[in-house]
C-alpha positions in Angstrom: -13.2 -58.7 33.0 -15.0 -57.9 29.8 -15.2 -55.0 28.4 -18.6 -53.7 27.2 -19.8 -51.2 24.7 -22.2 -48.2 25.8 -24.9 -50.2 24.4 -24.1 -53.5 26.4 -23.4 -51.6 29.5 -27.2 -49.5 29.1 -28.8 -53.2 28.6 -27.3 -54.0 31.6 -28.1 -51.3 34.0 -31.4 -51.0 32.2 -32.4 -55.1 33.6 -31.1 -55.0 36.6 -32.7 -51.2 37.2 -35.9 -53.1 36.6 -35.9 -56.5 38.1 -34.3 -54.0 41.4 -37.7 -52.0 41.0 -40.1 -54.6 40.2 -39.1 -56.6 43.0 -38.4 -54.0 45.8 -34.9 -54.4 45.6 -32.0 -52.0 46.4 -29.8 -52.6 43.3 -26.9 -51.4 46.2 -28.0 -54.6 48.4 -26.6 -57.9 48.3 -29.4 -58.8 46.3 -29.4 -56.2 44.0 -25.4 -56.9 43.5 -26.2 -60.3 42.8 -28.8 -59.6 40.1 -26.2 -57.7 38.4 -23.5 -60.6 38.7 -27.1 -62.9 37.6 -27.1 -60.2 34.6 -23.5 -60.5 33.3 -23.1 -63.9 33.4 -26.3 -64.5 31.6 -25.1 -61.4 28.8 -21.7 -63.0 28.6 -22.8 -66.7 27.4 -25.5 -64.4 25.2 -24.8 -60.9 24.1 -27.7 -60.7 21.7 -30.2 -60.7 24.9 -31.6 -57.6 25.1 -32.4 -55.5 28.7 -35.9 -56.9 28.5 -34.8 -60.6 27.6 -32.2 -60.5 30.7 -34.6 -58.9 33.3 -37.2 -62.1 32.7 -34.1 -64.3 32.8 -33.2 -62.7 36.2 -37.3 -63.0 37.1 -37.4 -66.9 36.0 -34.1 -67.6 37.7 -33.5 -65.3 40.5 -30.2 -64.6 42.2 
């Protein structure tokens, strides 16, 4: 498991918090788990992407 700065961690709450929202999804859900898994794997192979950047990879390439 890596471990993430405040920073990195706040980008990633901060996507998944609003693909969850703009698509009706309970981040708690299965769904909403797998956006976050979507959301680290995508941060880990680019840690420069910021919460924006990773919440339209999560919209163009859904969990």
């Amino acid at each position: 498991m890596m471990d993430y700065s405040d920073r990195e961690f706040e980008t990633l709450a901060q996507a998944v918090k609003s693909w969850c929202q703009s698509n009706g999804v309970d981040p708690e859900s299965e769904r909403g788990r797998a956006a976050t898994g979507r959301a680290i794997e995508l941060f880990n192979r680019n840690p420069s992407l910021s919460s924006k950047d990773l919440q339209q990879a999560l919209t163009s390439s859904p969990p």
